[in-house]
Structure formats: C-alpha cells, structure tokens
N, C-alpha and C positions, 0 to 999 in steps of 0.2 A: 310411504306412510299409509296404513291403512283408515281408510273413510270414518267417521263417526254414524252411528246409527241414527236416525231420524230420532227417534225414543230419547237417548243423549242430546243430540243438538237442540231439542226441543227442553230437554230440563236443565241444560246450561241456559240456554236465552230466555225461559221462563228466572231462573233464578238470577242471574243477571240483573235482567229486568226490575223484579223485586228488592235487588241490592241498590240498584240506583236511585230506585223510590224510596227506600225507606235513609238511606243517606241522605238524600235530597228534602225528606222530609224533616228528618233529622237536623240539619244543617240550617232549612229556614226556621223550627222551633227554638233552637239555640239564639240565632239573630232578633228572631221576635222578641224572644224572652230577656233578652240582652237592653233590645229597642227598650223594651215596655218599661226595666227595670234603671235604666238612665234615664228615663223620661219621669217617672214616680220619684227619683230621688232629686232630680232640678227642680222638681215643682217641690218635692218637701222643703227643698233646701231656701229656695226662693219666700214660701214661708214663714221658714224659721228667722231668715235675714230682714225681712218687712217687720218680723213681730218683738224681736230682739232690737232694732231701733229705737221701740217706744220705751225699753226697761235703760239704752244706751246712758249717762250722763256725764259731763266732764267738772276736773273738779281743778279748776288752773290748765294744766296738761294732762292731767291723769285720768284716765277713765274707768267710770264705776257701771255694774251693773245694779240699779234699783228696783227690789222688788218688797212683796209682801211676803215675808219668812212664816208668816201666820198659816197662808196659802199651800198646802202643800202640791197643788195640780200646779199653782204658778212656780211655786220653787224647783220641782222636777220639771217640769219645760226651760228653765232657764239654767239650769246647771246641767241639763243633757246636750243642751241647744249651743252651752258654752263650752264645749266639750274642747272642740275645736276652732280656736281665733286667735289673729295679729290686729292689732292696731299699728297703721305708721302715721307718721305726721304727713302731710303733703308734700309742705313745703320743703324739708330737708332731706326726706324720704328716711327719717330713722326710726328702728321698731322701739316704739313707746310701751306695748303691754301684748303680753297674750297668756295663751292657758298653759298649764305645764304639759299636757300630753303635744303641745307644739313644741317646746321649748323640751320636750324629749325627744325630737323629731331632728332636732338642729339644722331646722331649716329655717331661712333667713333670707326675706328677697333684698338686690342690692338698691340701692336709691335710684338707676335708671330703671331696673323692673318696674320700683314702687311707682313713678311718674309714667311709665307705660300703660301699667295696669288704669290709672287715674284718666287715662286718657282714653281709654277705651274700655269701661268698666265692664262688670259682666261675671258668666262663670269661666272658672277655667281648671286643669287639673297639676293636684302636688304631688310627687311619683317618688318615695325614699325607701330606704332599707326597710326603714319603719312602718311604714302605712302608706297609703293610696287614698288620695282626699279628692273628694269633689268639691272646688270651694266657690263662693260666694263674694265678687270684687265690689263694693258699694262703697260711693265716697260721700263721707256725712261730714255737716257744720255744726263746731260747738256753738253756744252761745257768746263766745267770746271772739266770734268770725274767723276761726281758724279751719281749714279741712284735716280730714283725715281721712285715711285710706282704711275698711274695716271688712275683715275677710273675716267670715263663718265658713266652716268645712264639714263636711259630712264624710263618715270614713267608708269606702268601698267594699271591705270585706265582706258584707254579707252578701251582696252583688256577685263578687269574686268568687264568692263560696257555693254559691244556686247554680252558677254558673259551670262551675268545676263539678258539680253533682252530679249536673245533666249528661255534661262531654262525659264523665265517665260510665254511665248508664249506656249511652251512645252505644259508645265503644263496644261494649259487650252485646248490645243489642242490634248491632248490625251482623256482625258475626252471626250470631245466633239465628237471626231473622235469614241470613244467606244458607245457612246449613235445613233450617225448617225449609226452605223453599226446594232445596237439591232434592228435599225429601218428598214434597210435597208436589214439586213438577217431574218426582221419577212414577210415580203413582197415577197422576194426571196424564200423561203422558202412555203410561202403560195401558189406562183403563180409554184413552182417546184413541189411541193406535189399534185395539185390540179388536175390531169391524173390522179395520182396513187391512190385517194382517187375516181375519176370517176371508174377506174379498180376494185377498191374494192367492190364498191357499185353494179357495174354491175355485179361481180364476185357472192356477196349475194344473187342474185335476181335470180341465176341458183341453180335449184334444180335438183334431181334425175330426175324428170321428161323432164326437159328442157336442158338435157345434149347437145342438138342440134342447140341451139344459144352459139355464143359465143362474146366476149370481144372486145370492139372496137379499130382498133388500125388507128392511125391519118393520118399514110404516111408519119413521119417526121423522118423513119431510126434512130432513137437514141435508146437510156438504153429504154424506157419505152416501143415504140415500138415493141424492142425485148422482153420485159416482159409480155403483151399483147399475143405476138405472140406465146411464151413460155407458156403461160396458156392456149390456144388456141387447141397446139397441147397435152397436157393434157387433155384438154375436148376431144378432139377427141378418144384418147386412151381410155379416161374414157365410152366416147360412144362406142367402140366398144367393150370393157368388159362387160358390161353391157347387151348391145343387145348377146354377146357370150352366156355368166350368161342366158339370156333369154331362149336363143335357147336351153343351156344345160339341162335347167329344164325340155323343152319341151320334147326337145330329150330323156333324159333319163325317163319322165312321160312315155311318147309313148311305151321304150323299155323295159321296167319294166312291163307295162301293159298287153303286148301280152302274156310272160310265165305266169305272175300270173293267167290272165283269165283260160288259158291254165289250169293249174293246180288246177284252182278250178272248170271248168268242167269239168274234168276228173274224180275227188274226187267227184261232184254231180252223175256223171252217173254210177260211181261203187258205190256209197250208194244207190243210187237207182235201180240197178239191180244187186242186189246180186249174182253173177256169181259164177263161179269154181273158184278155184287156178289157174288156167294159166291166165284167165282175169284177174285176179288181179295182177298178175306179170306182166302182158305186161302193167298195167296202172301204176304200180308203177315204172317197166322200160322205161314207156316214160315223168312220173315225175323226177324220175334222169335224163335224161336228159334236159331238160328243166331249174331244180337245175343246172346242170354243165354249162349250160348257164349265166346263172345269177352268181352264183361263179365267167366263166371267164370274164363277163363283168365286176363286181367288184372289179377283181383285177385288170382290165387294167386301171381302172377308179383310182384308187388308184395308182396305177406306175405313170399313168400320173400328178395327184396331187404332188407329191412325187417329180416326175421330178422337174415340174414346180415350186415348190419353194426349190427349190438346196438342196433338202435333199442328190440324189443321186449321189455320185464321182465316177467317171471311171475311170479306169484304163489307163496310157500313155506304153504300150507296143505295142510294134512291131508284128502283128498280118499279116498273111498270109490271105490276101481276096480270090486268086485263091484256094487254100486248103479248107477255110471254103466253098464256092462257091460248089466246087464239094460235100462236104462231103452232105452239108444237099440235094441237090438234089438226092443224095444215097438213104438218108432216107426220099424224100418227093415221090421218084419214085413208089412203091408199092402205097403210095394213088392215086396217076394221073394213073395208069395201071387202078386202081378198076374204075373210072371214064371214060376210053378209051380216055385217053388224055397223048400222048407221052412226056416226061420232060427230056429235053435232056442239057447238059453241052460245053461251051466251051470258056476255062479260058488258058488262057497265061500265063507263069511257073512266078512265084515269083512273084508276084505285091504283093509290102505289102505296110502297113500303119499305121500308130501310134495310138493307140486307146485301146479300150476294147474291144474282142474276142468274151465275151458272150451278148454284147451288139450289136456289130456287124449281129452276127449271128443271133440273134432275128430280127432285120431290116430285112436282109438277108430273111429268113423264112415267114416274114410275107407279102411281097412281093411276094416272088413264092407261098403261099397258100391263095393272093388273085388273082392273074391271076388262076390259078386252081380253084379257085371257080366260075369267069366270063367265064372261057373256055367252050366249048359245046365241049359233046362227040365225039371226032374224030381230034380234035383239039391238036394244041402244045404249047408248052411252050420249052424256052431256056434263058437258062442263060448265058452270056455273060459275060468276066471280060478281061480289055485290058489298056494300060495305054496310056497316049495321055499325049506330053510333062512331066510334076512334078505333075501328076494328075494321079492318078486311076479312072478307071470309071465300075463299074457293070451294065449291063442292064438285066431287066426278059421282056424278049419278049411275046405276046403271040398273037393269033389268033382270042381271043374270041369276046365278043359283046361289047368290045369296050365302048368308055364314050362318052355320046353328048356333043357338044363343048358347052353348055350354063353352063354343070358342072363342067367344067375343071378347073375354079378359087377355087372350093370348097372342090376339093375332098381328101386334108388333114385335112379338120374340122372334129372336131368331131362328131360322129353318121351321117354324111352325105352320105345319100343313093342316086348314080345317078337315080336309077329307082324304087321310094316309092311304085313301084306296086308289083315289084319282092323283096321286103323285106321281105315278109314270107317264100318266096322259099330258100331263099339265108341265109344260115348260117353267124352268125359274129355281134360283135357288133358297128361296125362304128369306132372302134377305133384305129384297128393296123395301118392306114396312119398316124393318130396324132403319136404316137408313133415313126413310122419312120421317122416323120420330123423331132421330137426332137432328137431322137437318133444321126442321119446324120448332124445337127446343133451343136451338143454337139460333134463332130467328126474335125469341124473345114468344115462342108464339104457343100453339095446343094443336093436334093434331085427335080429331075420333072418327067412331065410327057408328052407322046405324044400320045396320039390317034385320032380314027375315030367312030362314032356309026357303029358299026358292020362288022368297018375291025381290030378289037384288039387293044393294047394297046404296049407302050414300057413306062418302067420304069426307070428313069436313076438315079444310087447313084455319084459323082461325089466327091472325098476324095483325100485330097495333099497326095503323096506318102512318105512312110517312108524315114527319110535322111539318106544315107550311114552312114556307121560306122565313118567314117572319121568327120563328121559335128554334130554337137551336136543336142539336140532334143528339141527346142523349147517350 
C-alpha cells in the first residue's frame, strides 16, 4: 500500500479534528438545550401547580375550578393551565375528574400508582401514543378533610420539537462542516507545506560539489526558518569535513611521498653501486628509519581515527599532573642535553585531575618533544604546572622559533606545518597537536597557544581539578 503524502495525512487529521469538535460541540448544545429546556418547563409547571391551587374548590366530591370569567388574563391562565389534569381521591385511589385532552389520552393510573404517587409526590412523566406530559403530583385537602391526589401536566411537544430541529440542523451541519474542513486543511496544508517543499527542492539541487550554497531562509523566525537554518549549519559542517577529507588526502599524499621517494632512492643507489657491507647497513639503517617513520605516522593516524569515532574510553581516575609533569621531563632531559637545549621543571605539589594517566601523559610528552624539536641549540624549555581558581593549568614554555601569527588558527589540524620549508629538517608527522587537542577535550579541559615568530612559544593545558574526597566525581 502506498504511503499517504504528508499534505493528505495533514488534511485528514486537520479535518478530523474539526469533525470531532464540531460533533462534540454539537452534542453538548443539544444536552444543554435539552438541560435548560426541562429545567424552564418544571419550574413553569411547578408554578402553574401552586397557582391553580388557590382557583382549586370542592363541592361535596367534586371539584370546581373558581375563577373570575370577567378576567380574561385570569381565564386564559386557567383554562391553559387546565389543559392538562386528573383528580384522584386518596383514599380509594379512583379518578374523580380531569380535562378531556386527558381523558383523550386514555390514561388512567391504578389505585396502587395513585397511593405511590401520594407517597412520594413530586414531578414525574406520562409517555402515550397521544402526547408526552411533564406532570405535576401534589396532594391537596378539601375542606371537608378529605385528600386528593391533583396532577397538572404540561405537554412536551414543543421541547420535543426544538429539540428535533436542532438534531436535524446537526446532522447536515456536520457533514458539511467535515467537507469545508477537507477543503479548507487541503489549502492549508498546501500553502504550510509549500517552504518546506521549496527547502527540499533546493536541498536536491546541493551536491558534493556545491556544499558552499546553502538553503533559503525567509526572515519570518518560525519551525521552518529554523529548519532551513538547521540544514544550513550542516552544510557548513558538511563543508568543512570535506574540505578537511581534502586536505588530509593531500597531507598524507605529500607525507607518504617523502619516505617512499626516500626509500626507493636509496634501494636504486645501492643496486646500482654495489658497495661493501657497511654501505649496505648504513642504507638499510637509514631505510629503518624512514620505516619507523611511517609506522609512527600510522599509528597516530589510526589513534586519531579510533579517537574520533569513540572507539576509545578513558579512564575517570584521579591522576597527579605535577608527578606526571616532572617524571617525563626526567626522561625527556637526556634528549634536550644531546640537543644543548636545557629542560627544566617547575610544578606545584598536588594539582590533580580526573582523567586517564597514560593519556595524560602522552599530551604531556608530546608537547615538551614539540617545543624540543622548534627549540635551537642553546635554547630552553620549562614546564610549568600551577592551579588558578578549580582549574589546573600545565604550560611548556620554550624560546624557540616560535609560530607566525597567520598559523596560529591552524596549528592543531592535522599534518599542519608552520614552516613547509623546514619540513624535511624537522622530524614528526603533523599529528601529536591533533592528538593533544583531542586528548585535553576528552579531559573536560581547553588546550592554546601563544606565541611570536622567533621569540618561542607557550603552550597552555587548562583541566578542572580533581574534587575533594568529600564531593563526588562527576
């Protein structure tokens, strides 16, 4: 079965909707009207039963009504009022007198009715071929201390009649009211949809290559506007993956390219000059290294993959930043000595932070062995660790050559070299800043930077401090 278009499902369940309400409206007007209209005829009728008492008289057995015939307001209130009535006796429960439109009715209650009625007076209703009465049970005393049983009725039909008007009005007006709405939620619906079918259309028309137009939005702040807006900042995202995607292909063409060349003229000039044994180990010990190059660019390339789609969970332990801080400078000191570049520590007792340790440290590490690699011989490096407010902070200071300000936005992307000239000289594959950013990110934490071209660099990690023992961990 094929699907309903939106445009449809939206002018069924708009008219729907409209059908139920106006039934429903329909439905209480009728009850209302029904309420109000039983409710105006017991109080007329109640009334006419108190007022027709005082005209009531008996004459032996018999009962008269006495009025002033002179009167014609009182003679039309009592011959309207007497339209409809029974007299019984009480006590033997037999009907003594009533009006002929009763007595064309051929209704007649029996003597245990009549004593029922007497015993719980009141209204109540007379239901025949003939008519539909609301009537009036009141038990009155002649003068002659006898009861009687004395019902007034009011007849229904005009009640019946309003009533039956309305339900037919109803009828046709729900119908009707459900065909104006099909009509009136296909229109609605048309002119609602009619954006978001423009949004669609312009949405198709963007391809890979056009990720740099985007979606029109009208100015009128509503649902669609924001939807617009909402796909808008997905194209953008989409663009700058993409153009990322671009640059990583390049980047990693470019960084693949250099060892490979590398390694295959190496391999051309020792098959072409068949040399000693030690030529041949110096060329195969400077293809290992070139191999462990590519190894660790591969596996950074891969960590960072790995990162980025949440393969990897870290650890929430309470880790010592001052401790790790001095330790790797311990072991980074011996390579900055071989380099004549001083690596010096100075860390303030206990700053900790919640995190993972060997994740840490790797950020840590790869920070002091890129100031170390921009450092020139003679040059220092220092590692700072100090806490400011609920916040830890590490800095790797160092003296070297520094980053030109036009790089400063770049230099956690991946394979981003400030100086494309010095990338042969300089060991590394572009990667350990990506890494630190995400490490420092995945810490809860901010990772910057500050420099000058050729007055050095400060690096700053910037991580909430561990909560006392007392506060729980977050």
């Amino acid at each position: 079965m094929k699907p309903l278009k939106l445009r449809t499902k939206l002018t069924l369940i708009y008219a729907a909707v409209f059908t139920l309400l106006l039934a429903g409206v329909s439905a209480l007007f009728y009850n209302l009207l029904g309420y109000q209209l039983d409710k105006a005829l017991a109080l007329e009728l109640s009334e006419r039963a108190d007022a027709l008492r005082g005209y009531l008289r008996f004459d032996g057995n018999q009962p008269r009504f006495i009025y002033d015939t002179s009167d014609p307001d009182e003679a039309s209130f009592v011959t309207t009022a007497t339209r409809y009535y029974q007299i019984y006796d009480a006590a033997s429960g037999a009907l003594i007198a009533r009006s002929p439109e009763m007595e064309a009715m051929h209704f007649q209650h029996t003597p245990e009715e009549v004593k029922e009625l007497i015993r719980s007076p009141g209204q109540s209703g007379i239901q025949t071929d003939q008519a539909n009465l609301l009537v009036s049970n009141d038990v009155v005393r002649a003068a002659n201390g006898r009861s009687y049983l004395f019902q007034i009725g009011v007849s229904l039909a005009p009640r019946d009649i309003a009533l039956s008007h309305l339900l037919r009005i109803s009828l046709w007006l729900v119908p009707a009211g459900t065909l104006l709405a099909l009509l009136l939620g296909w229109w609605m619906a048309r002119r609602v949809l009619r954006p978001v079918e423009a949004i669609g259309s312009a949405a198709r028309d963007i391809g890979i290559s056009d990720l740099h137009r985007r979606l029109p939005v009208r100015g009128a702040g509503d649902e669609l506007d924001r939807l617009a807006a909402s796909f808008n900042e997905v194209l953008e995202r989409l663009e700058k993956a993409v153009a990322q995607m671009k640059d990583f292909t390049a980047s990693i063409s470019h960084e693949l390219r250099t060892p490979l060349t590398t390694l295959r003229g190496e391999a051309e000039i020792a098959l072409a000059h068949a040399g000693t044994g030690s030529e041949c180990r110096r060329v195969l010990e400077s293809q290992l290294e070139e191999f462990e190059k590519l190894s660790r660019m591969i596996n950074q390339m891969l960590t960072l993959a790995r990162a980025e789609a949440g393969q990897i969970e870290l650890a929430r332990d309470t880790a010592n930043l001052s401790a790790l801080a001095r330790s790797l400078v311990e072991q980074m000191e011996p390579v900055a000595s071989n380099r004549g570049i001083v690596l010096s520590a100075r860390c303030g007792d206990g700053v900790t932070v919640t995190g993972d340790s060997s994740w840490l440290e790797r950020a840590i590490l790869n920070l002091i062995d890129n100031a170390i690699k921009f450092t020139p011989e003679g040059g220092a490096v220092e590692v700072r660790v100090r806490t400011q407010g609920s916040e830890a902070i590490l800095e790797v200071i160092d003296n070297g050559i520094g980053i030109p300000q036009q790089a400063m936005p770049h230099v956690f992307e991946r394979f981003y070299r400030g100086d494309p000239s010095r990338s042969s000289e300089t060991e590394g594959t572009g990667l350990g800043l990506s890494l630190v950013e995400w490490i420092v990110r995945e810490h809860r934490g901010r990772v910057s930077v500050e420099s000058r071209s050729g007055q050095g660099s400060i690096f700053r990690i910037t991580l909430p401090l561990a909560p006392r023992k007392s506060e729980p961990v977050t």
